[in-house]
BAVEXGU-206708 format. One line per field, with one value per residue (C-alpha): residue number from 1; residue in one letter; x, y, z. Coordinates in Angstrom, 2 decimals, always signed. Layout:
n = [NUM, ...] .
res = [A, ...] .
c1 = [X, ...] .
c2 = [Y, ...] .
c3 = [Z, ...] .
This chain:
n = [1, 2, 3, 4, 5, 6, 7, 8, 9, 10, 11, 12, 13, 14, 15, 16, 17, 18, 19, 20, 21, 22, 23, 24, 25, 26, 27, 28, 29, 30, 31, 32, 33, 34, 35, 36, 37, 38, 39, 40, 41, 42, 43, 44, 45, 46, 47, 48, 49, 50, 51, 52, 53, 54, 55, 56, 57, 58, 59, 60, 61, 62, 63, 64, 65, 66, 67, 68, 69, 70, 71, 72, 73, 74, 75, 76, 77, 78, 79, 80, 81, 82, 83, 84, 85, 86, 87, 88, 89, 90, 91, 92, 93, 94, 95, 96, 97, 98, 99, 100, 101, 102, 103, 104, 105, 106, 107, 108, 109, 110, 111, 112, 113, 114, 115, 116, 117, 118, 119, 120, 121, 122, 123, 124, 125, 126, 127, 128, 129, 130, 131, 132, 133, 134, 135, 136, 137, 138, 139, 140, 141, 142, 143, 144, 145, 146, 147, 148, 149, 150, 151, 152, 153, 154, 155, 156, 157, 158, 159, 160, 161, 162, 163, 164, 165, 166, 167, 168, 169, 170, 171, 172, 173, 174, 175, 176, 177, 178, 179, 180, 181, 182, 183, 184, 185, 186, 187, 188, 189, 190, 191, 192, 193, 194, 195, 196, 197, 198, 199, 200, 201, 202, 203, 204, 205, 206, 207, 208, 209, 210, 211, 212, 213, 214, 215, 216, 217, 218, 219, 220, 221, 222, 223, 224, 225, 226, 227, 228, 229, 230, 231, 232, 233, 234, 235, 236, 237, 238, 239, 240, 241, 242, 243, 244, 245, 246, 247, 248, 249, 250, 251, 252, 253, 254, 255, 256, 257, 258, 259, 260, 261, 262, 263, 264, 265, 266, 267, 268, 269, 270, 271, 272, 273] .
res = [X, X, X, X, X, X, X, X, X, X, X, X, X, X, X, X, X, X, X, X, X, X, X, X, X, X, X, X, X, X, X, X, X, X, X, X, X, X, X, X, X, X, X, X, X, X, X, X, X, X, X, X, X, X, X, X, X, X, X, X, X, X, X, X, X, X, X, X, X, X, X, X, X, X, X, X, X, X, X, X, X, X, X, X, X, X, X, X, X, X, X, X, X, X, X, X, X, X, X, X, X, X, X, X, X, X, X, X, X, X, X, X, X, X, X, X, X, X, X, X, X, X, X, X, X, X, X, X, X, X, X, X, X, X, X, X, X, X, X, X, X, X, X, X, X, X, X, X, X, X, X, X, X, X, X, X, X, X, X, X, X, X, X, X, X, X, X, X, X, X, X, X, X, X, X, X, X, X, X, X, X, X, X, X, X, X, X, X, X, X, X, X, X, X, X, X, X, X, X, X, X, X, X, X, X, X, X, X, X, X, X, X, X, X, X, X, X, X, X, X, X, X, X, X, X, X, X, X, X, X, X, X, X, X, X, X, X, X, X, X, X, X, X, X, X, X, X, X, X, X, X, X, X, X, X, X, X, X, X, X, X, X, X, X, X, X, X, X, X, X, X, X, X] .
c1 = [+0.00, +1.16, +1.79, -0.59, +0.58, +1.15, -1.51, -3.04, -3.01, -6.03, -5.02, -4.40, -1.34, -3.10, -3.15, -6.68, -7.88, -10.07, -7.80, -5.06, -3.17, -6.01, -7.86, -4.81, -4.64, -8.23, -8.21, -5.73, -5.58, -8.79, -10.20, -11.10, -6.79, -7.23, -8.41, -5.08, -3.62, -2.42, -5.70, -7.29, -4.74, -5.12, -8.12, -6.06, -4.10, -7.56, -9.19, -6.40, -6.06, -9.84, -9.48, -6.41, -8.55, -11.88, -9.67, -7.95, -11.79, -12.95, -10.14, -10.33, -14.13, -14.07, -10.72, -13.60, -15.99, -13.96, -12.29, -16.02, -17.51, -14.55, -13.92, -17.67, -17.23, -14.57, -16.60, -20.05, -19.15, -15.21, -13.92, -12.00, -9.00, -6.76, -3.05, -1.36, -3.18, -5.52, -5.58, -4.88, -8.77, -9.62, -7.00, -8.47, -12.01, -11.05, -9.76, -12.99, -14.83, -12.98, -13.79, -17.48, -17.78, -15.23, -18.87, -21.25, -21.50, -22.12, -24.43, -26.56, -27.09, -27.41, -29.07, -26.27, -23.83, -25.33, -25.78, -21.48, -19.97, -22.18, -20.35, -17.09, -17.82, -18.23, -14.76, -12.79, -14.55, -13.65, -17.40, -19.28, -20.97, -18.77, -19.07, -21.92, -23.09, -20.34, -22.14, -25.38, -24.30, -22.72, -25.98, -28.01, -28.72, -30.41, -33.51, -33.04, -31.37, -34.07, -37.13, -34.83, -33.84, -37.73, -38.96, -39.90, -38.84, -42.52, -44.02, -45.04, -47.62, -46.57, -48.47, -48.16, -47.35, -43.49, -43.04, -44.15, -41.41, -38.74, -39.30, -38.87, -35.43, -34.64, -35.44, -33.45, -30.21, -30.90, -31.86, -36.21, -37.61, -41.09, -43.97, -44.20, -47.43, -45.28, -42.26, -44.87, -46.78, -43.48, -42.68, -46.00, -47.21, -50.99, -50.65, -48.76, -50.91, -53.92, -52.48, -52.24, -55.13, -57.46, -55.04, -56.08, -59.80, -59.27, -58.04, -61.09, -63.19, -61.65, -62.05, -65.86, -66.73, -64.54, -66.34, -69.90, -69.66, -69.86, -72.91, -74.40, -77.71, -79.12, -78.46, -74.65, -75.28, -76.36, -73.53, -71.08, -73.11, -72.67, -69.11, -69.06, -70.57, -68.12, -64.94, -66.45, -66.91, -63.06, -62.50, -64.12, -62.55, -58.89, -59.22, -61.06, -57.63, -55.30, -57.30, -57.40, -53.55, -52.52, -54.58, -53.65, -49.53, -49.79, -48.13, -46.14, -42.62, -39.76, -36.25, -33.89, -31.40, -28.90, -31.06, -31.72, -28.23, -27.44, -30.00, -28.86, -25.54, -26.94, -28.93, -25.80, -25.09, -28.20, -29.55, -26.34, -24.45] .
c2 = [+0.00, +3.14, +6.13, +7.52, +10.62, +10.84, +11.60, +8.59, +7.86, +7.14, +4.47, +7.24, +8.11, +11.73, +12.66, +11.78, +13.69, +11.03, +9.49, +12.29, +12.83, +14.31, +10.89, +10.14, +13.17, +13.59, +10.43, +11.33, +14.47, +14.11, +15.16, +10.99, +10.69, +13.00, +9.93, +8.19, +10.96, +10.63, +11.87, +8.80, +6.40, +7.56, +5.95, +2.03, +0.26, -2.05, +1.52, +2.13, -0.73, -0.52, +2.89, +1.94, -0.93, +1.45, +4.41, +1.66, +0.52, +3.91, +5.19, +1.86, +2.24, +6.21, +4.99, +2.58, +4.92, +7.47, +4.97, +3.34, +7.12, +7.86, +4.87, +4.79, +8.44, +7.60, +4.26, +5.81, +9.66, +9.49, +12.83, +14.06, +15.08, +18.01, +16.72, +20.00, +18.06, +19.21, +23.04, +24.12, +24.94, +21.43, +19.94, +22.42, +21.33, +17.62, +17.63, +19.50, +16.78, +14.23, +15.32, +14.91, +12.07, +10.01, +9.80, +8.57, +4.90, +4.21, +0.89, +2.48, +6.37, +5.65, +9.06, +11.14, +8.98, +10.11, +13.72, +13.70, +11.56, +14.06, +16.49, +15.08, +14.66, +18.79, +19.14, +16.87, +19.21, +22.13, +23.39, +26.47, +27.28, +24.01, +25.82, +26.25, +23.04, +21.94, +23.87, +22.46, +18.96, +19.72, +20.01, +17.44, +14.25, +11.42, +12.27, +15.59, +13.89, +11.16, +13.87, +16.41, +13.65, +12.86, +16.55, +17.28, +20.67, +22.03, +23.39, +20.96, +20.71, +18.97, +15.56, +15.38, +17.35, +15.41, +16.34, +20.20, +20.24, +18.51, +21.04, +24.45, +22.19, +22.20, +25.68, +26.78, +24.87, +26.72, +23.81, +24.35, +28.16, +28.45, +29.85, +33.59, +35.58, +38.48, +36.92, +34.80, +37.42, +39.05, +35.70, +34.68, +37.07, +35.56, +36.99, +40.07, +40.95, +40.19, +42.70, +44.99, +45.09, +45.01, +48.58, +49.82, +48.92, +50.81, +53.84, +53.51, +53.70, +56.55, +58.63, +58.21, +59.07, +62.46, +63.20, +62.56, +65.54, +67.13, +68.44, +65.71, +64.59, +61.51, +59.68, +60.30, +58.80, +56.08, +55.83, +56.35, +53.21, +51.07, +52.00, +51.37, +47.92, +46.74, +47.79, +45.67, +42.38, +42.95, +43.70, +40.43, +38.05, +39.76, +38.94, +35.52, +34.20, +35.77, +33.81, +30.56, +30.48, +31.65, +29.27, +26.56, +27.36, +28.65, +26.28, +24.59, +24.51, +23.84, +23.26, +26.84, +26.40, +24.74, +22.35, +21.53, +21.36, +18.72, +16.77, +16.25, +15.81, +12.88, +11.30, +9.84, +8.04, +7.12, +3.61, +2.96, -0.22] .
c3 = [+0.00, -0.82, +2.04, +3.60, +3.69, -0.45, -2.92, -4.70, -8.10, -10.33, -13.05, -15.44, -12.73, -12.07, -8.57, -6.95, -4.04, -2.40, +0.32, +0.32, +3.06, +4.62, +5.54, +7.65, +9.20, +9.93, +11.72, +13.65, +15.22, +16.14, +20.02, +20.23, +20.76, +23.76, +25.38, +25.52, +27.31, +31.09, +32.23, +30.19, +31.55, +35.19, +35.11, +35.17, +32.64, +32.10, +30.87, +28.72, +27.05, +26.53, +24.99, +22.92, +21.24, +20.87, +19.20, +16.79, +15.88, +15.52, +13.13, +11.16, +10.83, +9.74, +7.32, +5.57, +5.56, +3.84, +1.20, +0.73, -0.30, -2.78, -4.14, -5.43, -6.82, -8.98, -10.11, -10.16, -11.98, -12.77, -13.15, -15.89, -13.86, -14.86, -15.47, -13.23, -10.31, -7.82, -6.97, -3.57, -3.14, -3.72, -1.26, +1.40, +0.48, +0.38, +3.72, +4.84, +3.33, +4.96, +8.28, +7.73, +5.37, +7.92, +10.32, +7.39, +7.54, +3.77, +4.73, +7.46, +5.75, +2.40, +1.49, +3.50, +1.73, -1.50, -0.57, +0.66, -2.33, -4.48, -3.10, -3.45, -6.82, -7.08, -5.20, -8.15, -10.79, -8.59, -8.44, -7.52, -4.22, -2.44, +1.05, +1.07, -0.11, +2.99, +5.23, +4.56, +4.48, +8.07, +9.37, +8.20, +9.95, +8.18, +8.53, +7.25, +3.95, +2.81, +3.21, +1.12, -1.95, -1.35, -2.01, -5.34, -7.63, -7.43, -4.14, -1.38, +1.37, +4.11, +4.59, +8.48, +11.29, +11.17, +7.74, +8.66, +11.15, +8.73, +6.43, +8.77, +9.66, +6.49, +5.26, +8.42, +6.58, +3.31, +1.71, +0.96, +1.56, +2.58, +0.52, +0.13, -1.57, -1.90, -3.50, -5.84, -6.80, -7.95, -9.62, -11.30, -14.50, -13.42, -9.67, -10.87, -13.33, -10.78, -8.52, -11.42, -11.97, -8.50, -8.23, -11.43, -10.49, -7.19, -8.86, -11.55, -8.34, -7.15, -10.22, -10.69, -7.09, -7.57, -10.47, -8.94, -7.18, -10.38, -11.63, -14.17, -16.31, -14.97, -18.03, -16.88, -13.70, -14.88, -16.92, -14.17, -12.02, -14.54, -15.18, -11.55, -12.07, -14.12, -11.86, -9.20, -11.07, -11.71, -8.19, -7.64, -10.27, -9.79, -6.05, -6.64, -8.80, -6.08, -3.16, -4.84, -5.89, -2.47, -0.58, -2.72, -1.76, +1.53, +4.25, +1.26, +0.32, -2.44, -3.08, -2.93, -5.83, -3.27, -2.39, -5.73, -6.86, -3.62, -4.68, -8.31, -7.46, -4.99, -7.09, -9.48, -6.30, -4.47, -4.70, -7.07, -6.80] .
C-alpha cells in the first residue's frame, strides 16, 4: 500500500484527491486521541487498554468509511482530472470533506452517503458554491437527507405534522424556503398581473366618485353606475384568482437552488451499486 501521507493515483497516474493525506490526518488528530492521554490512563491500565482498542476501531471504521464514499465516486461519476493536479482549493475542500464524510456509515445512511460523495464529486470538478453546499451537508442528519432527496422541484404541502417540522429544519439549513405571496406574486405574470389590476380597479373607483360631485344629467349617472358595475366584477374576479392560488400554496414549500443542486448531485449516487 502506498503512504498515507502521499496523494493517490487514479489508473491514469493523475493525482486523486479522495484518500489524500487528509484521511490520515483527519483520523488522527482528532479530540477521540485526547483519550489516551495521562488523564485517560489515570483511570487504570484495564481503561487504557480498553481505549487503545476502541480508538484503533474507531479510526479503522471512519478509514472505511472514507475509502467506501470515494472509491464509489470515482466508479459511479469518474472525473476528468486536470493533469497539473488538484488546486490548492480542492486539497483544502477535500480535507474538509474528509472530516465529515469520515462519520457517514455508507451501509446504514445511504441518502447522506449520496448527498457527501455528491459532493465530493463537485470538489474533483472544482465546483461552484462548495461551502456552502459543505455547510449544509454539516448540518443534516439522516432524517433531514431522505425527506430532502424525497422533495420534489414544485411546491409541497406537508403531509403530516413530522413532515411540517422537517421542512422548517430544512429551510433553516438553506436547503427548501417556505412559501411567500409576496415573493410569488413578484414571480407569477398571473398573480402580478392580478395585482395589477385590483389597483387599477381601485383607482377607476376613485375617479368616478370624484367626479360625482360634479354636476351631471341623470343619463350620466347612470352611466357612471354602470361604469361602476363593471370595476367591481373585476375587483371580484382579480381577487377571486389571487385567493385561490394563495390558498392553494400557503403552508407549502420547495427546493432553494442549493437544495436543488445537492440533490442532483446525490442522485448519481443514491440507490447505485
Amino acid at each position: 500500500m502506498a503512504d498515507s501521507n502521499e496523494p493517490e493515483e487514479s489508473g491514469g497516474g493523475m493525482p486523486v484527491i479522495g484518500a489524500l493525506g487528509a484521511v490520515t490526518s483527519v483520523v488522527n488528530t482528532k479530540p477521540f486521541t485526547a483519550l489516551l492521554t495521562p488523564a485517560a490512563t489515570s483511570l487504570g491500565n484495564y481503561w487504557g487498554e480498553q481505549t487503545d482498542e476502541w480508538v484503533a476501531r474507531r479510526k479503522a471504521k471512519k478509514t472505511r468509511n472514507l475509502i467506501h464514499h470515494r472509491d464509489r465516486v470515482l466508479r459511479l461519476d469518474p472525473p476528468d482530472l486536470d493533469s497539473d493536479g488538484p488546486t490548492e482549493r480542492q486539497f483544502e475542500y477535500a480535507e474538509e470533506w474528509a472530516e465529515g464524510a469520515e462519520k457517514i456509515e455508507p451501509e446504514r445512511d445511504k441518502e447522506l452517503s449520496a448527498l457527501w460523495e455528491g459532493l465530493l464529486s463537485e470538489i474533483y470538478r472544482d465546483g461552484d458554491d462548495i461551502q456552502e453546499m459543505m455547510q449544509a451537508l454539516k448540518a443534516m442528519e439522516r432524517r433531514d437527507a431522505i425527506l430532502l432527496l424525497n422533495t420534489g422541484s414544485g411546491w409541497a404541502i406537508p403531509r403530516h405534522q413530522a413532515e411540517q417540522h422537517g421542512l422548517e429544519r430544512l429551510a433553516r439549513i438553506g436547503v427548501v424556503e417556505r412559501y411567500s405571496a409576496l415573493r410569488r406574486a413578484g414571480q407569477t405574470r398571473v398573480q402580478s398581473l392580478a395585482i395589477l389590476g385590483i389597483f387599477a380597479v381601485a383607482i377607476g373607483f376613485l375617479l368616478p366618485n370624484l367626479l360625482g360631485f360634479l354636476p351631471m344629467s341623470e343619463t350620466g349617472k347612470a352611466e357612471l353606475l354602470r361604469y361602476q358595475t363593471i370595476l367591481f366584477s373585476c375587483v371580484a374576479v382579480c381577487t377571486a384568482v389571487l385567493a385561490f392560488t394563495y390558498t392553494r400554496f400557503w403552508g407549502s414549500f420547495r427546493l432553494t437552488t442549493l437544495g436543488d443542486r445537492l440533490k442532483m448531485s446525490a442522485q448519481r449516487f443514491l440507490n447505485k451499486a
